[in-house]
Wavefront OBJ file of the C-alpha trace (Angstrom):
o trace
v 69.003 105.297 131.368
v 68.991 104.771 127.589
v 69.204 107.721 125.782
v 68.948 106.145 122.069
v 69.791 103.271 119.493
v 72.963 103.687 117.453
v 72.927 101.339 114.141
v 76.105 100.105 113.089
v 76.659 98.310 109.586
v 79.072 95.087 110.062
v 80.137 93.073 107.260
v 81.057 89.606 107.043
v 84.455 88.749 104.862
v 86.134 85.703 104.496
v 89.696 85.952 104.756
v 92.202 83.203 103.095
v 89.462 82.159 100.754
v 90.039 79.714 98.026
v 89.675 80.844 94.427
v 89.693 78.775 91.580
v 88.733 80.136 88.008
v 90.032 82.189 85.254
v 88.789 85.948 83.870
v 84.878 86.881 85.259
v 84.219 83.414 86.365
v 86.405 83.093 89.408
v 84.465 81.309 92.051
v 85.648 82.391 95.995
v 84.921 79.622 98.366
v 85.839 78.609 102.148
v 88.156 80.942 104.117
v 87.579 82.050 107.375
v 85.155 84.439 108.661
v 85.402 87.951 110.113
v 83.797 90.648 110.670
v 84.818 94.004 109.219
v 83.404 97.284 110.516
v 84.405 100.533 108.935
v 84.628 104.157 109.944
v 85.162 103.050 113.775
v 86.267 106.089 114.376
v 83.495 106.818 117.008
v 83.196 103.469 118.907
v 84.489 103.243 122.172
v 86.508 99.780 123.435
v 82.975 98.873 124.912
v 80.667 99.477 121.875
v 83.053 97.264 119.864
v 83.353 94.470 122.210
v 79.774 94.433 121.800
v 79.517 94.390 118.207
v 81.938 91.700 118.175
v 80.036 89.733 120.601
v 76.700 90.636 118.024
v 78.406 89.530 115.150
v 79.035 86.270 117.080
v 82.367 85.608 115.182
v 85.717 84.388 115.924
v 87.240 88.034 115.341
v 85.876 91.417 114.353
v 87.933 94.403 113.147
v 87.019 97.618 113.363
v 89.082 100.091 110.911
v 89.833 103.963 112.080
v 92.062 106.541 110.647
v 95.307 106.614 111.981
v 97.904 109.676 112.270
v 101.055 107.555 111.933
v 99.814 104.639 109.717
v 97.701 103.599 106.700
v 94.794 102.751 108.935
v 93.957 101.807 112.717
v 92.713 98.408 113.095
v 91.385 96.758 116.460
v 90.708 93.318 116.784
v 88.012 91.689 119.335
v 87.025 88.704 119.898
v 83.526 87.887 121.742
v 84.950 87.738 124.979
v 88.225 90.423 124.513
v 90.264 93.094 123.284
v 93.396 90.994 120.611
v 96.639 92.256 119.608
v 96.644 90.825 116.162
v 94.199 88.721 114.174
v 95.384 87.265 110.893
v 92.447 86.255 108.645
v 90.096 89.674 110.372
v 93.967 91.894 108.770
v 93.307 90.172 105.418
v 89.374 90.400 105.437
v 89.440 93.970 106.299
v 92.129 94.709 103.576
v 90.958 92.648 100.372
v 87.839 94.718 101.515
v 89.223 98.281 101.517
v 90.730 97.294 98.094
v 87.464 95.991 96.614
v 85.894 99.159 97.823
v 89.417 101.333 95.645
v 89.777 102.583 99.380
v 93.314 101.592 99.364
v 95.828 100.973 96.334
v 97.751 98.640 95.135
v 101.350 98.207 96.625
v 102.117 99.049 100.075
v 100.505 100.432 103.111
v 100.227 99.464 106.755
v 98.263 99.065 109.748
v 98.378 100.626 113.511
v 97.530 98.069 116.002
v 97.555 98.170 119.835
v 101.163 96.366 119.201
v 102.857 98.718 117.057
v 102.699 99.240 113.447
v 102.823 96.703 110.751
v 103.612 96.567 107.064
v 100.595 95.578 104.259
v 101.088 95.128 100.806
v 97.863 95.015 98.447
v 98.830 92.715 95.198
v 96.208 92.003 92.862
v 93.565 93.127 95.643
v 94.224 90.114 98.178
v 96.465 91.374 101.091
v 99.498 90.427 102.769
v 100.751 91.670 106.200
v 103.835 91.474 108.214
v 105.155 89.105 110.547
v 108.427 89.380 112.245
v 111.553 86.854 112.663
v 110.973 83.449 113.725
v 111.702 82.620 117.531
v 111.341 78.998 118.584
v 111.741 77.095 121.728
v 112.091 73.317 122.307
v 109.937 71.570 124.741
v 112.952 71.336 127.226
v 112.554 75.238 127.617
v 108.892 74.748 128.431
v 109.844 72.554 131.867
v 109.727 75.541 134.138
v 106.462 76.211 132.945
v 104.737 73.163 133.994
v 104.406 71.643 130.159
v 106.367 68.728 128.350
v 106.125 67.513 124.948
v 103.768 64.505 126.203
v 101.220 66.607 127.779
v 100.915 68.628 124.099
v 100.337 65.073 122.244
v 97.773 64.148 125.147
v 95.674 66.674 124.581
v 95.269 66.197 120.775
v 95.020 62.338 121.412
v 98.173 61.456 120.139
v 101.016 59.197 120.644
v 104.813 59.097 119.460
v 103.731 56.902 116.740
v 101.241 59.564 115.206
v 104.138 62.224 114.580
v 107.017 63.089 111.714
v 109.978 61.840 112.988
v 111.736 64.568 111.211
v 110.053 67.547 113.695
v 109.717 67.183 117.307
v 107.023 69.785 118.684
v 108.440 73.519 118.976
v 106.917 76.778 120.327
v 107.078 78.748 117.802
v 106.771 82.995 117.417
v 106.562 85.545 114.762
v 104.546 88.073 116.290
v 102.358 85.345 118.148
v 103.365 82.004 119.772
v 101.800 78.638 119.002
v 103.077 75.420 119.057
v 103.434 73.413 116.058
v 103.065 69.746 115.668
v 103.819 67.690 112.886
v 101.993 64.394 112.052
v 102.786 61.515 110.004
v 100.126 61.595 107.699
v 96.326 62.577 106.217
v 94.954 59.844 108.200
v 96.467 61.024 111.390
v 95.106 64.672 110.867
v 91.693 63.678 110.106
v 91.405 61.855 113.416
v 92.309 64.126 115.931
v 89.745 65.016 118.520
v 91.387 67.563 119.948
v 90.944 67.546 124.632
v 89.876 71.593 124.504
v 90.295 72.026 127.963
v 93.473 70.392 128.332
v 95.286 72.792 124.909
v 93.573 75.608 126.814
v 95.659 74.833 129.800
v 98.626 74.544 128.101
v 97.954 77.530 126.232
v 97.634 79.867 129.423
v 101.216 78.142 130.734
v 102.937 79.087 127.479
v 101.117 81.964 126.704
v 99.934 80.585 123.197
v 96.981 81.397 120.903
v 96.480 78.006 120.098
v 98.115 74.368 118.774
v 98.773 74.636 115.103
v 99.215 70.772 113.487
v 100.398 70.159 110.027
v 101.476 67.228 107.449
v 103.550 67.777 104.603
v 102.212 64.259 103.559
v 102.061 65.002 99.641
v 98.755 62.342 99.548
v 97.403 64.589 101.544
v 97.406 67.847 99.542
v 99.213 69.655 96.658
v 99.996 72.685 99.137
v 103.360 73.000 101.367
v 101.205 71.642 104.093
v 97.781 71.366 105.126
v 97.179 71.973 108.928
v 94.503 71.779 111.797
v 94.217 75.009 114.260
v 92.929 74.235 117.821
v 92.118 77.660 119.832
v 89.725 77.263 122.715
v 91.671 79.658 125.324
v 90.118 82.353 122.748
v 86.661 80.351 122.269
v 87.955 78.709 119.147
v 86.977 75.355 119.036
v 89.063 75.187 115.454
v 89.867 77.692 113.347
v 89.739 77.409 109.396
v 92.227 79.850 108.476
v 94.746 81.195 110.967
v 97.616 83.786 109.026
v 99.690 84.936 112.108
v 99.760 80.931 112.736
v 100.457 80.178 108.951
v 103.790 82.390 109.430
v 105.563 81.055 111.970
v 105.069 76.813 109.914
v 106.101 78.312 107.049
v 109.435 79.276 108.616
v 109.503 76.057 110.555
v 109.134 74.193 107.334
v 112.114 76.671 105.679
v 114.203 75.865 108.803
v 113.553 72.395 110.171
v 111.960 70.663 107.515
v 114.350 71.262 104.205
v 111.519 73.334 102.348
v 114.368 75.673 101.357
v 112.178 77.920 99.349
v 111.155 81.159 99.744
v 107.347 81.322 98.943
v 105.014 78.656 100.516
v 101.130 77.776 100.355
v 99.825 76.481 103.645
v 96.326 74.681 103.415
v 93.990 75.096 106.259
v 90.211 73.860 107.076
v 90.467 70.753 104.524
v 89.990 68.755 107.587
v 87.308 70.396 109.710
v 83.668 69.406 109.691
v 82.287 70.806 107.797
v 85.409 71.723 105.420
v 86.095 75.074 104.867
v 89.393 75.063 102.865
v 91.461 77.929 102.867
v 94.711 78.792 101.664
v 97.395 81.014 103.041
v 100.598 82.601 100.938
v 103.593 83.090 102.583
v 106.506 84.866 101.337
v 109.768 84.692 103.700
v 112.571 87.520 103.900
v 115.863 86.422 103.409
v 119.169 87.050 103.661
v 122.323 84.724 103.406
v 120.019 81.959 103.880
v 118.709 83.421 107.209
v 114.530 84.524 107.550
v 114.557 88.364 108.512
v 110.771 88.379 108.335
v 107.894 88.105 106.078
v 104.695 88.845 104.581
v 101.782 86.061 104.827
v 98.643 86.969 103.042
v 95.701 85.695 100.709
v 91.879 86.873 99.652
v 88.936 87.868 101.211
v 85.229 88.245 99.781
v 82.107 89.898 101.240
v 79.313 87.002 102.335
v 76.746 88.794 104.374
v 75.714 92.561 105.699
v 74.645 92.864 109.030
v 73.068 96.592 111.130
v 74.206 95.976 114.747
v 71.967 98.165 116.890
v 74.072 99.690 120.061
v 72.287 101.239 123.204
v 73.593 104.338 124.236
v 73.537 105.643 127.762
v 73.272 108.440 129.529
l 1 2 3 4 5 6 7 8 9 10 11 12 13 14 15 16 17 18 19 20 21 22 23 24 25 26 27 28 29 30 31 32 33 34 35 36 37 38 39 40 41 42 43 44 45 46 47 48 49 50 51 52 53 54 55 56 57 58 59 60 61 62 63 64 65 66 67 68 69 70 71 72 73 74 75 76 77 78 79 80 81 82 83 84 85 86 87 88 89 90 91 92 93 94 95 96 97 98 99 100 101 102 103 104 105 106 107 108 109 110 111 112 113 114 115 116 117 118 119 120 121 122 123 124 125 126 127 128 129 130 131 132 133 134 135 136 137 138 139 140 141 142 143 144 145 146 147 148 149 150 151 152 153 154 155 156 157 158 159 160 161 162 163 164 165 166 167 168 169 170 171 172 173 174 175 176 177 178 179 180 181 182 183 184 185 186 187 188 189 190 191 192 193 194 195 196 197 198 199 200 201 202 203 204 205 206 207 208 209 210 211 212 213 214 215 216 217 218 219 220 221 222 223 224 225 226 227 228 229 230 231 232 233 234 235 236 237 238 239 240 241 242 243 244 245 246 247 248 249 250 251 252 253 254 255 256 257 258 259 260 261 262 263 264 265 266 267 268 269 270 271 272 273 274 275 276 277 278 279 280 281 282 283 284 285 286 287 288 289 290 291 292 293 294 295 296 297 298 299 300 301 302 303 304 305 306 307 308 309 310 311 312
């Protein structure tokens, strides 16, 4: 029986958005969308799966109080309960700053996987990933996938790749595998096989297929990249920070870019283009990464009141 209607205010914030402009005239466009609910305190894992499926977005976080940490976050999507969601960390953090709810410098979020660190610079947000872990597509055989099956499903051939990077599973708090392609023109014309990368993605365990160019016609940035999600409902993905991580140490380790801050570009390529850009900043010692902190801006787009029926 339904005892009453709880309202429930849900914002939408774009995480990784691109901001160009000096002073009072900067101008905050693309990014990725999320939705941000505050003061969660009260919802049960039910009520926010449902607001999550109401907001109709890729990822909703929900922020609580938390004994041990700066703040409790829990990520859904519409269909389940995540670990980790980049671009939903950053949109829920740039907001808390916005709204002098947390300071600059550092803080940190409880998740259902253990605590991570945040660091609020300038009010955009960065969060923590942990040291890279890769595996080469000959330690995928007892899983059922080789390296051919990955460039089948995005359409591709030998041809279409870098010859510098052969495709690696790669980890820093989430596994994806990365794919490197020869060019702009190469990335633009992928039409991705969803239900084939979603296959693959249950045998390896993987959010998604994350495929980059470092082409330099292609963009000013370290790389620009594609994000290809469907076993999560993600068709593509404009701006993906826990997948931004683990390229950025692939291009630091495999690929020479021996530096330790890099931009990635995502959403450049989808249609419609949403660009969005991604800082990451790599730990390091004696040459080796230890960790790091990937990270960017978010900005408020829409209000929504999700109405929730309670039962008896």
């Amino acid at each position: 029986m339904t005892r009453n209607t709880a309202s429930v205010t849900a914002r939408i914030v774009n995480g990784f958005v691109t901001r160009r402009g000096t002073g009072g005239h900067v101008q905050a466009t693309g990014g990725n969308p999320a939705g941000v609910v505050l003061d969660a305190d009260g919802l049960s894992g039910a009520q926010m799966l449902e607001i999550a499926q109401k907001v109709g977005l890729s990822e909703t976080a929900f922020v609580s109080r938390s004994r041990s940490e700066g703040f409790k976050l829990d990520f859904f999507t519409p269909a389940r309960r995540i670990a980790h969601c980049g671009h939903a960390t950053i949109a829920a953090f740039s907001y808390l700053a916005e709204l002098g709810r947390v300071a600059e410098g550092e803080t940190s979020k409880e998740t259902v996987d253990g605590p991570r660190k945040i660091i609020i610079r300038d009010g955009a947000a960065y969060m923590e990933q942990l040291a890279p872990r890769y595996e080469a597509a000959a330690d995928w055989a007892d899983r059922g996938v080789r390296a051919e099956d990955v460039l089948a499903a995005l359409g591709l051939d030998e041809d279409s790749l870098d010859p510098r990077f052969a495709p690696v599973l790669a980890n820093t708090g989430n596994s994806f595998v990365l794919v490197a392609v020869r060019d702009a023109a190469v990335l633009a014309a992928i039409q991705p096989r969803l239900p084939q990368i979603e296959a693959i993605s249950e045998a390896l365990d993987l959010i998604g297929f994350y495929v980059f160019t470092t082409d330099p016609a292609a963009t000013a940035a370290d790389a620009t990249t594609r994000m290809f999600a469907p076993r999560y409902g993600i068709a593509e993905e404009s701006a993906t920070g826990m997948a931004a991580g683990p390229l950025a140490c692939a291009l630091y380790d495999h690929l020479s870019v021996r530096k330790p801050r890099l931009m990635i570009e995502q959403g450049h390529f989808m249609v419609p283009a949403s660009p969005s850009e991604i800082t990451v900043e790599l730990g390091l010692e004696a040459g080796r990464i230890t960790g790091l902190m990937a990270g960017g801006s978010g900005a408020v787009m829409q209000e929504l009141e999700i109405s929730l029926q309670e039962r008896a």
